[in-house]
N, C-alpha and C positions, 0 to 999 in steps of 0.2 A: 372698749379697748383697754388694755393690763398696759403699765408701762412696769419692766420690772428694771433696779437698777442693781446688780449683785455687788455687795463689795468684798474683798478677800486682803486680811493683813500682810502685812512685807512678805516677800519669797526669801525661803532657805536655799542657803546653799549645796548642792549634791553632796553628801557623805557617805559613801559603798557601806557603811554599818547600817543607815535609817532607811535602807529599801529603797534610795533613790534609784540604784542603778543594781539590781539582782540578777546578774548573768545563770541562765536555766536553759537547758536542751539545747545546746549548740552542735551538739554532735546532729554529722550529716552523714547522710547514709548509713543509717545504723539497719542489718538486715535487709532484706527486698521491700525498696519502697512499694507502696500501694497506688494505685490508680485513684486520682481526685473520683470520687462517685456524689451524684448529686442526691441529697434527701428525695425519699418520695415526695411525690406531687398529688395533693389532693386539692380537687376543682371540684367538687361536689357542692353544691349550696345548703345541703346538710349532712353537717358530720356527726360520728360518733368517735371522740374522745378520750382514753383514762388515761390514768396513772398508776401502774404498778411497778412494783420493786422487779429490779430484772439485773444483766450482769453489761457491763458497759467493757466488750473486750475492743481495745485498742491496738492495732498491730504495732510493733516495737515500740512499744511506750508499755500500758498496762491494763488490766482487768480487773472491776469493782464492780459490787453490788448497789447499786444507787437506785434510783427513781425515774421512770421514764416515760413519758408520751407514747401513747398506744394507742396504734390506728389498724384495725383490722389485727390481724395473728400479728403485728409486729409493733415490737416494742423499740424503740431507738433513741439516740444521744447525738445529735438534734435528735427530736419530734419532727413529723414530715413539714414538707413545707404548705401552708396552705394559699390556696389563689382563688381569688376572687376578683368582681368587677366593679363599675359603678354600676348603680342603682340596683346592686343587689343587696338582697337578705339574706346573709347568712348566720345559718342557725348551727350552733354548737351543744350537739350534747354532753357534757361533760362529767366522768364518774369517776369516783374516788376508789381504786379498788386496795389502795393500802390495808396494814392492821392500824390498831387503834394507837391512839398517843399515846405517851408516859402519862402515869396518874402523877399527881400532886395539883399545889394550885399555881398559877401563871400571873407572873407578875409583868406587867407593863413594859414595854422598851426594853424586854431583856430576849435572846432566844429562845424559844419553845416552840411547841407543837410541831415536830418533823414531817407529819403527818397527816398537819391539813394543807389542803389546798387551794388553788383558783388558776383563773384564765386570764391574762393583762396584755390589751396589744399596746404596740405604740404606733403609731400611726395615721391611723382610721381616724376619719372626722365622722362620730358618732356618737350618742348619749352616752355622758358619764356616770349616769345609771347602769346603763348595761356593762359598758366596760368598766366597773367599779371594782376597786381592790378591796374594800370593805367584805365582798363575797367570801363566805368560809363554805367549803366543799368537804365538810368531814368525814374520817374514813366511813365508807359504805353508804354515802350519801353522794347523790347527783345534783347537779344542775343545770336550766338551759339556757346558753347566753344567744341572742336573737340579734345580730349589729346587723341594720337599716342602713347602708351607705346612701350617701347622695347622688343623684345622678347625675350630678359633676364632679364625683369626687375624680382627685386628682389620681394619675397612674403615677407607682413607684415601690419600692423594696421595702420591706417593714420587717417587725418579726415578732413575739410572742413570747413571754415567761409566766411562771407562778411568782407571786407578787403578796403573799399572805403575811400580814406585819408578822415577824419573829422569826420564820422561817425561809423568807425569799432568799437571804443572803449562801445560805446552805445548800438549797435547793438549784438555786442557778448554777452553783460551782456542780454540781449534780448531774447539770444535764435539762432538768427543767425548763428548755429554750428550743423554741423553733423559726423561721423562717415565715414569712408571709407578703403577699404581693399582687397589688392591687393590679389589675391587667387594663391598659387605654380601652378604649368602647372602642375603638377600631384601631387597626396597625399603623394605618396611616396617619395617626393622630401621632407619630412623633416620625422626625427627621428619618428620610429615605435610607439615610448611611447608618442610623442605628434600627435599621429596621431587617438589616441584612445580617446583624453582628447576631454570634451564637452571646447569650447571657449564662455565667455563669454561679450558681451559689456559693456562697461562702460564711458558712454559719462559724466565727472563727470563737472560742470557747477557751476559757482559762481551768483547766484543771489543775490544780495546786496539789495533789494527794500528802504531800508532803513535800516540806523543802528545809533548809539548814538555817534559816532566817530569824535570829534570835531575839530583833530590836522589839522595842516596844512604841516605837513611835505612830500616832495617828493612822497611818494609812500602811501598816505594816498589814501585810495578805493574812488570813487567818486561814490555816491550810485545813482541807474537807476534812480529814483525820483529827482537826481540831474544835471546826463546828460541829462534827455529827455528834463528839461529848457535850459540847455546851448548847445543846439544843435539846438534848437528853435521847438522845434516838438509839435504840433498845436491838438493831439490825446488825450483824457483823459486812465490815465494809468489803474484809475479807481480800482487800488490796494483794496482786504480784505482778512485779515488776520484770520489764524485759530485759531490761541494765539496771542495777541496781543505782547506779549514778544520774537516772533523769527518772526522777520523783513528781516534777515538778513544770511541767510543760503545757503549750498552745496546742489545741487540737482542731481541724478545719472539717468541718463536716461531722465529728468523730473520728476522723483519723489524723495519724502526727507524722507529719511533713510527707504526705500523696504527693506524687508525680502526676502532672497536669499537662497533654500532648496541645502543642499548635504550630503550625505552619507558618515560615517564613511570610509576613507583609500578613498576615491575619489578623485583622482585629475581632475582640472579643471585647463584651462585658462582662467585670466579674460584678456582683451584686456581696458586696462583703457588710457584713454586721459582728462590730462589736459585742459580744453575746458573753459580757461577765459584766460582773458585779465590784470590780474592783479594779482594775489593770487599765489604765490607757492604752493604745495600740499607737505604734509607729512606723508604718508602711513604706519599705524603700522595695525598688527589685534591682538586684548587684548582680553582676560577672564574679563574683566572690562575696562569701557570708560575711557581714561587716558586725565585730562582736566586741567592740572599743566604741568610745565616744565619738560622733562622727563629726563632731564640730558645729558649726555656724552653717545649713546647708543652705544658705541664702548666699553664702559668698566663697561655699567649698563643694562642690560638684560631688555627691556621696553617691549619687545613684549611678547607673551604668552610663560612661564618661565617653561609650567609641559611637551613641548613636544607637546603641543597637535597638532599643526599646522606647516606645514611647506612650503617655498617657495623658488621655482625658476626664477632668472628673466632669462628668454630668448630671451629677445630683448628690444631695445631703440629704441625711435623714428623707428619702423618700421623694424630695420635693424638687423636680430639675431647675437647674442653674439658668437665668435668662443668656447666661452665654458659659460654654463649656469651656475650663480651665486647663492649661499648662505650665508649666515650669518650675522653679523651686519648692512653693507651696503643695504641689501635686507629686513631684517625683520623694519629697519627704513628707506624706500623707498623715497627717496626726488623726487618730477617732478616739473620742473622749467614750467612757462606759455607755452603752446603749445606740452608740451614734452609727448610723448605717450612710456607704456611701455607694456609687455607681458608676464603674471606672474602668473606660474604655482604655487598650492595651493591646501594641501589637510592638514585637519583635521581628526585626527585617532579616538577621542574621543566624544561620543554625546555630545553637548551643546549648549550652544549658545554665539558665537563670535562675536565681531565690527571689520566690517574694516573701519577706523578710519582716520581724517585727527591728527594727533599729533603736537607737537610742542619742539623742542628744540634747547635751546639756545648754544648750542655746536655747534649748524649744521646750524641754519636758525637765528644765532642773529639778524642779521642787515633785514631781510626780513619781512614786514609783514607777517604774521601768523594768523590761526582761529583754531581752534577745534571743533569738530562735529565729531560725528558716521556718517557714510554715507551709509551703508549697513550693517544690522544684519545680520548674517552667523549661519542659524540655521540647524547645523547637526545630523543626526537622521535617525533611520531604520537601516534596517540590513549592517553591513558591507562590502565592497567590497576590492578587493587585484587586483590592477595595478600597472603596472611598473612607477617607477618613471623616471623622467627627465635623460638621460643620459648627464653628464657634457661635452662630446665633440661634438660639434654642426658642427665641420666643413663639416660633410659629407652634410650640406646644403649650395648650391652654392651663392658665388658670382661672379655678374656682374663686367666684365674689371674696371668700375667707381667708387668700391667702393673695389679696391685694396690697398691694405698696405703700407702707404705712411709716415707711422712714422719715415725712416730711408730714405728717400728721397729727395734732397738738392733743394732748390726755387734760386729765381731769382725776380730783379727787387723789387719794394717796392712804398708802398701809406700810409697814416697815417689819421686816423680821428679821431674826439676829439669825447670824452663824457662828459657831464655835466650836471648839474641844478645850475640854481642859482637864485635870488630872484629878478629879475630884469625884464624890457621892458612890462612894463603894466600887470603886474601878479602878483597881491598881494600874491600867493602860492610860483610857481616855474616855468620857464620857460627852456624847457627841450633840450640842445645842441647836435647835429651830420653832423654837419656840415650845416646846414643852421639853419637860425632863423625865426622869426614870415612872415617873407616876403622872403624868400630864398636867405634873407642878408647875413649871418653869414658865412664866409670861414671857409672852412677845418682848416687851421691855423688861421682861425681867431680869437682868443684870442683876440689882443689889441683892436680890436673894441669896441667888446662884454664890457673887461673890461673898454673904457673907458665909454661906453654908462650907464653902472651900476652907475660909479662915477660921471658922470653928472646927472641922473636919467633919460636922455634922452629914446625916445621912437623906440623903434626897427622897427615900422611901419612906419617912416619917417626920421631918422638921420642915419638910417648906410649907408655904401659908395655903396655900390652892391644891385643888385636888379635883380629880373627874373619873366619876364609875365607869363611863363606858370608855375613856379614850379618844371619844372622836369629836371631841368638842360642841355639839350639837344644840346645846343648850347656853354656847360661850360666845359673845361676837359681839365686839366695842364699834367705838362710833371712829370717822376719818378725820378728827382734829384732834388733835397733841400727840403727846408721846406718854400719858401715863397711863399707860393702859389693866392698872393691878386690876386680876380678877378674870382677864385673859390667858386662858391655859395654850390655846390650838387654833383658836381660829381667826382669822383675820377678816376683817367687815365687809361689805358688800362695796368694794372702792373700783376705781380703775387705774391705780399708778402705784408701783408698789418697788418698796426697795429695800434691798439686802443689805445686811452691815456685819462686818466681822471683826472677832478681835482677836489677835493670838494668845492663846493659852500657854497654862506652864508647859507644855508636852509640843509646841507649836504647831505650824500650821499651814497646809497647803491646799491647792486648786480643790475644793472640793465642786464635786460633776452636779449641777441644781436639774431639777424635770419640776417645769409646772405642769403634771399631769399629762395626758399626752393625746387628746382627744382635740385638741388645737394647739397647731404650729405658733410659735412665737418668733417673732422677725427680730434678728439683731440689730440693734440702730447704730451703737458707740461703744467701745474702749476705751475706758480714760486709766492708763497704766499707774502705778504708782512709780514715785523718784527711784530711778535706780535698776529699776524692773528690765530686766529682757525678755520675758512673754512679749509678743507683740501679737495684734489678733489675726493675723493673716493665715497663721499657723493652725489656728482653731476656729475660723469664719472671717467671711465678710460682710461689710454691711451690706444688709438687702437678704439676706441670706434666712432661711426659714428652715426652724430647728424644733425639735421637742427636748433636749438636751445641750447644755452648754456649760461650760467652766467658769465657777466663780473666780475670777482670774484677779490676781494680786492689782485690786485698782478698783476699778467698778464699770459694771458691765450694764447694758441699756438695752432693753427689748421689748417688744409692743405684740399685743396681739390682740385679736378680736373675739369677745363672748358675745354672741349673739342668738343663735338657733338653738342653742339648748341649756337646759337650766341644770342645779345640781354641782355639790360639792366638786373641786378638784384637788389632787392633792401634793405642795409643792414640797419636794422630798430630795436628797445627794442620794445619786447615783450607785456613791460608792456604800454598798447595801448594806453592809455592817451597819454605818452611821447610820441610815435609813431605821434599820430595825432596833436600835437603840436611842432614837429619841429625834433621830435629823428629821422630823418632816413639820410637817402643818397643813392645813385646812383652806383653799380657801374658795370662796363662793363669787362668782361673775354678780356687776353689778345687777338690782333689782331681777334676784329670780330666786327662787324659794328654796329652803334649806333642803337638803337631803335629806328623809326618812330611810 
């Protein structure tokens, strides 16, 4: 059992210059909407794969040249959605069909290679061998990923990226992202009432092609037009826009703002996933597009006010809720990067409704934020009478691994830092998790860091530590004290681990932590810092079982169980930039043998 405890320094205040709040693609109805169409569906227990450059055209929004999931003659943005069961095998063959990288040589924690890639679910409780991001899949090379699910494994919505240190961040905004869904061993394994409801997908995806956003603060969006140079990628994007004024938009499925049909008193599940690399999502459905702050939605009614609509969330990240959720927390739906949720919905009244990315600065101060419609919900035709969500879920089983660990006592203890700060050849921010631009940086390395910032020395040459291959393999301290020099990456074989942050000259907000994603971790506590309005309700509850969660201004408390499989995992922010520039770390469950 991991206890992790994340902590994140004071929360800034929303300033419309530092990306707190980026109003993008508000316009509705631009041209004939499109009809929501679901990705394909591939249920085969062996697939075949790639990735080629192809053209991502988006109806009223735009058309680019990017990279995409190729199943059969088609090539898409999502990649199709893939399903599976428990105690299945599914084998993936996966090939690289790009051209070759930029020559030169590749330094550590910076962007490069456009070009390679890999396969990373979140999800799946499966070997972190197989699902390992370490995979490099280089152009004109294959490989085959073989995940063993367990025959308990739990049913729920997942979904899939390339995950390759240096170029995930690029990639994902790309398109690189698909859909995935483990299916119950029988229908009757969950509640009668969701057993009737249509599910719907919702791969919802930040395409940034370009936007007007000039800050430089930490978490400012780095737009595709902007990564595809500093990655060095050699391809014309060859971007054209349908308005010239929405550069910069949410696409659901691959398309921007589809029209979605349902009937009076129907309910539906949509299956939505977070699927960027950067953006938080804030989920309202309106009688009107709400494109201002929408206040405090715990105590100011934002979402639709006559009754019309109403919802259940049934599940996070994959994993159903012991009892399904309504009211404030649900009708203003926060998902932090990578977070997938399962959200029952039905409208009594004919109309036409947005489901809506919102913004407020009660809930998401410190986060960048956009606005957009992302799907019209146009209800109409004769009425229909279904049962709705029953609020106790538990008669849907869980698996041994994802037992009640909230009242549970740990053992042993590891520590890693979070940061940004304005230093080691980064005119932005250079992002801390325990190594730096060259897998310098210690776990406790602070004095370095800070003296290299006060000399304005260069983190590619003056710090004391260094690692050929990056992945710490050879590096891992013992679980008593705190001096840990000579630790580059990896953190020791413990079971109770906790985050520490401090803000930098450039500051500092929610960054999105993944301890790897081969095991769910249970949130236990929230302890907010003086002054803070995060409160966790907005982002989980206790009990609540996540592969992602917010390092939230305070410190955050979560437990999980290694047990059935051995093998590095890797705890890394969300938000992908920091990832590929130095936010991650290594670390290994206790007593099981290092990664080769």
């Amino acid at each position: 059992m991991l206890v992790l405890l994340w902590a994140c320094p004071a929360q800034l205040a929303c300033d419309a210059t530092d990306g707190c709040l980026l109003l993008n693609s508000n316009i509705v109805g631009l041209g004939a909407a499109e009809t929501l169409t679901q990705p394909q569906e591939v249920s085969a227990s062996t697939i075949a794969l790639s990735v080629e450059f192809c053209t991502a055209s988006i109806a009223n929004f735009a058309a680019f040249t990017t990279r995409c999931y190729c199943y059969g003659s088609s090539c898409t943005v999502p990649g199709p959605t893939i399903v599976t069961s428990p105690g299945a095998t599914l084998t993936v063959t996966f090939t690289n069909s790009l051209g070759a990288n930029p020559t030169g040589a590749v330094t550590a924690n910076t962007m490069h290679s456009p070009n390679t890639v890999n396969l990373h679910t979140h999800g799946l409780h499966v070997d972190p061998a197989v699902d390992s991001i370490f995979v490099e899949v280089e152009p004109g090379e294959s490989h085959t990923y073989a995940y063993q699910l367990p025959s308990d494994h739990h049913p729920g919505f997942h979904w899939y990226h390339s995950h390759h240190h240096g170029s995930s961040t690029f990639q994902v905004m790309g398109g690189l992202v698909g859909g995935l869904r483990v299916e119950p061993s029988s229908a009757s394994d969950l509640p009668t009432a969701l057993q009737a409801m249509a599910r719907v997908t919702m791969v919802v995806h930040h395409i940034a092609l370009d936007n007007s956003d000039t800050s430089t603060d930490p978490f400012t969006v780095w737009t595709y037009t902007d990564l595809h140079g500093r990655v060095g990628a050699t391809d014309s994007i060859g971007a054209s826009y349908s308005y010239s004024s929405v550069t910069d938009a949410w696409a659901v499925n691959g398309q921007y703002q589809p029209q979605h049909a349902m009937a009076p008193g129907e309910w539906q599940i949509f299956d939505v996933v977070n699927a960027a690399g950067d953006r938080i999502l804030e989920l309202e459905i309106n009688t009107a597009l709400q494109t201002a702050d929408v206040g405090d939605p715990a105590s100011v009614s934002t979402a639709t006010t006559s009754g019309e609509c109403s919802s259940y969330l049934l599940a996070v990240d994959g994993v159903y809720l012991d009892t399904a959720r309504s009211g404030p927390h649900v009708d203003h739906l926060v998902l932090v990067q990578a977070q997938r949720v399962s959200l029952a919905v039905k409208c009594d009244t004919a109309g036409t409704y947005f489901l809506q990315t919102a913004y407020s600065s009660s809930v998401t101060n410190y986060e960048a934020a956009s606005v957009q419609n992302l799907v019209t919900l146009v209800v109409s035709g004769g009425a229909v009478s279904m049962s709705a969500p029953t609020a106790d879920q538990t008669s849907i089983s869980k698996p041994w691994y994802l037992n009640d660990l909230t009242s549970t006592a740990s053992s042993a203890s590891w520590s890693i830092a979070v940061e940004q700060t304005g230093c080691c050849d980064d005119a932005a921010a250079t992002y801390w998790l325990g190594i730096g631009d060259d897998c310098s940086m210690a776990v406790f390395g602070r004095a370095e860091g800070d003296a290299l910032c006060a000399s304005g020395g260069s983190c590619a040459t003056d710090c004391a530590f260094s690692c050929a291959t990056c992945d710490g393999s050879d590096k891992y301290g013992s679980c008593s004290g705190t001096d840990w020099a000579g630790v580059s990456s990896y953190p020791p074989s413990c079971n109770y681990a906790s985050m520490d942050g401090e803000q930098g000259a450039s500051g500092s907000y929610a960054h999105v932590a993944q301890l790897g994603t081969v095991n769910h971790f249970q949130f236990v506590e929230y302890t907010k810092d003086t002054g803070q309005v995060a409160t966790e309700g907005w982002y989980g509850k206790t009990g609540d079982f996540r592969d992602t969660f917010p390092a939230l201004a305070g410190s955050v408390e979560t437990r999980v169980v290694f047990a059935d499989f051995s093998g590095e995992v890797v705890v890394h922010c969300h938000f992908l930039k920091h990832e590929a520039r130095g936010q991650r770390a290594l670390a290994r469950p206790a007593n099981v043998a290092l990664f080769t």
